[in-house]
N, C-alpha and C positions, 0 to 999 in steps of 0.2 A: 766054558762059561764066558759069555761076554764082558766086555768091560763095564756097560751099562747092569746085568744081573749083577756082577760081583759087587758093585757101587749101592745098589739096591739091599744086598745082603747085610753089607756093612752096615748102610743108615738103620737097620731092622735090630743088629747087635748092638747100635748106639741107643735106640731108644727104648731096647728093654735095661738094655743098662743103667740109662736114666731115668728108667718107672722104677727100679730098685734102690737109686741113691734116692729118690723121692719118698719112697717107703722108709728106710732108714733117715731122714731128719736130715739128709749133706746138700749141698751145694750142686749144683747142675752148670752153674754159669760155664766153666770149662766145657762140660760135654756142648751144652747147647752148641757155642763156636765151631764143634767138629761137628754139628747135627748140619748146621747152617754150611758151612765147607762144601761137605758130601751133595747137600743137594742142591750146591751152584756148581758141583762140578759134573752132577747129572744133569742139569739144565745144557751146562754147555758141551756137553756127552753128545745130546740128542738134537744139537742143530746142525 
């Protein structure tokens, strides 16, 4: 698996993880940071 797929896979585990802290009533601010992270570093992955 590439670096860019594995990167992909992760933001995909981040943001069902943060539709489930959304369903349960908690806070996302932390996740969003790692959501934002992941795909500035798939941005600069694919230049």
């Amino acid at each position: 698996m590439s670096k860019i797929e594995e990167l992909n896979e992760y933001l995909k585990r981040l943001k069902l993880e943060k539709r489930e802290l959304i369903l349960a009533g908690k806070k996302t601010s932390v996740i969003d940071i790692k959501i934002k992270e992941v795909e500035d570093e798939i941005k600069a992955t694919q230049i």
